[in-house]
N, C-alpha and C positions, 0 to 999 in steps of 0.2 A: 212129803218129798224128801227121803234122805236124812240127815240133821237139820233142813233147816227148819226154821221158827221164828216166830215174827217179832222176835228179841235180836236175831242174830243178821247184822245185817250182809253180810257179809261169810256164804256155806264156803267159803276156800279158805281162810282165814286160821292154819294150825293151831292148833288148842291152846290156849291160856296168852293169845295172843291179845293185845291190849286194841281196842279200834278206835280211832279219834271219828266221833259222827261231821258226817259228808253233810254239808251247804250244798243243796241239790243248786241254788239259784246263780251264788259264788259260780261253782262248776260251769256250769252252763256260761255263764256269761265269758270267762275263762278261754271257752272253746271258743265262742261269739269272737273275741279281741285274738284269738290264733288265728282265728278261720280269713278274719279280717286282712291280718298281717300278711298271708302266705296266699291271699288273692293275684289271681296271675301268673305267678311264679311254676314251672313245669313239675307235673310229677314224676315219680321216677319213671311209671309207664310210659309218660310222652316222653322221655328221656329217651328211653329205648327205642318208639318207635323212630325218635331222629337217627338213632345211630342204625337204622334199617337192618336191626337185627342182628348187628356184629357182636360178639361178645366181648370183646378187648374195648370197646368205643364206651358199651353200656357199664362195665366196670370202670372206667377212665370218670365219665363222665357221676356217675352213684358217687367217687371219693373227690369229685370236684369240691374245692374249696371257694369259695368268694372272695373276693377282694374288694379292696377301694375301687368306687369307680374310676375311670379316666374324666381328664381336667376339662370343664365347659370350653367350648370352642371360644368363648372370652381368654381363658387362660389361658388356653393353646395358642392363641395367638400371640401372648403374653408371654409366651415362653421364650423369644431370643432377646429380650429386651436388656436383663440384666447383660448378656454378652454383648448388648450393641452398644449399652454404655460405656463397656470398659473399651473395647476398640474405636469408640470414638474420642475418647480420654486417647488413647497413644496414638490417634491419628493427629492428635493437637501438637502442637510445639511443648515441650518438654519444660520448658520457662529455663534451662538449667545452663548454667554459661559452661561450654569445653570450648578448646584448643589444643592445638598442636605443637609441641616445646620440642624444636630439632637439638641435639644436644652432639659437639664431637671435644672429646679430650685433649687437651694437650699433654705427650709423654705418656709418664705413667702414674698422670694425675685420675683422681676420681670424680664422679658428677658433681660431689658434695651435696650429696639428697641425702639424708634421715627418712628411712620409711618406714611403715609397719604391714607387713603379709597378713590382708585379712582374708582368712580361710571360711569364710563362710558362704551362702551362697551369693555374694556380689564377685567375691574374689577379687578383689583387688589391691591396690598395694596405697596406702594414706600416706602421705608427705606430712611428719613430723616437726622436721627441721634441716635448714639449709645452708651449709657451710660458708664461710664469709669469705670472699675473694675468689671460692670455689666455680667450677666450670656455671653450674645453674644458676651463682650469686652476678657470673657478670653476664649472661644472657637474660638476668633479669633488669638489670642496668639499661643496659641497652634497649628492653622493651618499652620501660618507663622514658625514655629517653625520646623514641618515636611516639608518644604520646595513648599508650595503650597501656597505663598501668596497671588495668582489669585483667591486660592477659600474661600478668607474673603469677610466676609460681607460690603458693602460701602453706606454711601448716596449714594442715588441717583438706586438701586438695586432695583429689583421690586419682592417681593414676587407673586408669582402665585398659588402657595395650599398651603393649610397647613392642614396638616394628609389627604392627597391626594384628599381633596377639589379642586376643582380648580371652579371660575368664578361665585363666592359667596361670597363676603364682610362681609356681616352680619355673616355668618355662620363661614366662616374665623376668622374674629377679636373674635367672640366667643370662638374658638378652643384657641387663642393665652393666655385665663385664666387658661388651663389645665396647669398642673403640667411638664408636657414634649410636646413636639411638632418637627414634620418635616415640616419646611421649604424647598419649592421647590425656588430657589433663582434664577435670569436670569439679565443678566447684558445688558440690551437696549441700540445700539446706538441712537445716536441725531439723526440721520436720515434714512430712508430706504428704497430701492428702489425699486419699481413696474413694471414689463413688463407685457406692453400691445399691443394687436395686433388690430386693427381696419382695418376693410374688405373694407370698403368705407367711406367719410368724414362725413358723415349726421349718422352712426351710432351709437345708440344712449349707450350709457355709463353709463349711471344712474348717474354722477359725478357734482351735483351745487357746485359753488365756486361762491365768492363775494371779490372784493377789499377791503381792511379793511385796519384801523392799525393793525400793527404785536403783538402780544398777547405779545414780547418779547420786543419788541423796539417800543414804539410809536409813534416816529419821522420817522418811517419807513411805509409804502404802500406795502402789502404782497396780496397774494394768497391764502386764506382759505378755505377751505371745509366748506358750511353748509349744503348740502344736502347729502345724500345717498339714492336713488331709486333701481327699478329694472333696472338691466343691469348688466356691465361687475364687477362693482369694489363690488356693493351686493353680487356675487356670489364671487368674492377672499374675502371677509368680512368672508363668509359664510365657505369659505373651509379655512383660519388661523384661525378660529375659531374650525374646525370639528379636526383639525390637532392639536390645540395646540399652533398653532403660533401668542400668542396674541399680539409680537412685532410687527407685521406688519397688526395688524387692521389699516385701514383708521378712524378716526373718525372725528367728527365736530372741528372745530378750528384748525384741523391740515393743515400746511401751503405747500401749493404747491411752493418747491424750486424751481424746476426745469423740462421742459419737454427736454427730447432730450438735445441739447446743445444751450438750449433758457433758460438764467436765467436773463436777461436781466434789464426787469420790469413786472409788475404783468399783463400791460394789454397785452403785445406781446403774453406771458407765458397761457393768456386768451384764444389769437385768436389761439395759436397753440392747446390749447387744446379741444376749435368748432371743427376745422380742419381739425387736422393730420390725414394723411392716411399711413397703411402699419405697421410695426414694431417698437415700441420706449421704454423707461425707459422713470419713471417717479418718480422724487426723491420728497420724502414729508420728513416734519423736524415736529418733535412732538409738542404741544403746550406746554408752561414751567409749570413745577407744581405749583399747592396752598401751601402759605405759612404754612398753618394752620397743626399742627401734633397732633397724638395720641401715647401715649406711655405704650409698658407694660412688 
């Protein structure tokens, strides 16, 4: 028959071609664990005849790709719970003490406020320091006075409107040259804490961080925020922002204290935050203000 010969196993095989001998049994079983695998699944003929013979359907369908399946109706269920933890977080009381500081000048005196225009996304304007005998030092007098010392004005206080401005600097520090103003006034802690729920460990959180020195301590290795994307923490950005809650924006430089009960070191605090699955807190510390002030 031709060339072959009962040496050659293989008559199509160009001359002086090298043949590695064929495991008839290998083979075979080979096919067996394909045949196995691809039980079920349509062939390109049944392809066709679903697409009742269009050709535009049966080509569409021959360069279909596969994908991940969709999430068990466990997890689909699963799926509004991280956002119904964060609206249920800003449907709670804020814990955070504001008020309202009416202020009117006498002449052409000023508030005696020290402030600092923080441009980032809180936007707001921090109370530095307060001139003494000044418009704000004696309606602080007078607060303490009626026995509401709580609700003077302090360094370190963050103005958030003024004449019901809110998340405007420019506009703000403009207002602060009228003759009278309301100050909306809100006292921040150093720190504040985030729950978050994550459905599986690869899910993704919108959250870059990067090991730095501490904006505070530079003998120290911290946890900083330099990203924000889309995901879990853009949308809590997005609802203390719709709310008003602009103590508890995330922003850049702010310092990842702590996840859970991992304050450890920045990179543990790292790995837990690739990671974690299920329910956690997560506590951020602000980064410390600029020295530089404005006063009026």
């Amino acid at each position: 028959m031709g060339n072959q010969c009962s040496c050659d196993p293989s008559p199509c095989a160009p001359p002086g071609t090298a043949l590695l001998p064929i495991d008839v049994a290998e083979q075979a079983a080979r096919m067996d664990e394909f045949e196995e695998s691809t039980k079920g699944l349509p062939t390109k003929n049944e392809d066709a005849k679903k697409s009742d013979g269009n050709p535009l359907a049966a080509e569409a369908l021959d360069n279909f790709q596969p994908v991940a399946p969709p999430l068990s109706a466990e997890a689909e269920a699963d799926d509004e719970k991280p956002r119904d933890l964060m609206l249920a977080h800003f449907a709670a009381d804020a814990g955070i003490l504001h008020f309202d500081v009416d202020l009117a000048k006498n002449g052409n005196e000023g508030f005696g406020l020290a402030h600092i225009p923080i441009e980032d996304e809180t936007s707001t304007l921090v109370v530095v320091a307060i001139q003494s005998g000044g418009c704000l030092w004696r309606r602080n007098e007078k607060t303490a006075e009626l026995g509401k010392p709580e609700h003077t004005v302090r360094p370190g206080d963050r103005i958030v409107s003024v004449n019901g401005v809110f998340s405007d600097v420019i506009t703000m520090r403009t207002s602060l040259k009228n003759q009278s103003v309301t100050l909306r006034v809100e006292r921040w802690p150093e720190k504040f804490i985030v729950p978050v729920r994550r459905r599986y460990p690869t899910e993704r959180l919108g959250l870059a961080t990067e090991i730095a020195p501490s904006e505070s301590e530079n003998d120290r290795m911290a946890l900083l925020v330099n990203q924000i994307s889309d995901g879990y923490f853009a949308d809590w950005n997005n609802q203390a922002s719709a709310t008003k809650r602009l103590s508890e924006l995330i922003t850049c430089g702010t310092e990842v204290s702590r996840i859970g009960d991992i304050d450890s070191s920045p990179e543990a605090m790292r790995e837990a935050l690739n990671h974690f699955e299920g329910s956690i807190d997560i506590e951020f510390t602000r980064p410390p203000l600029e020295p530089d002030d404005d006063e009026d």
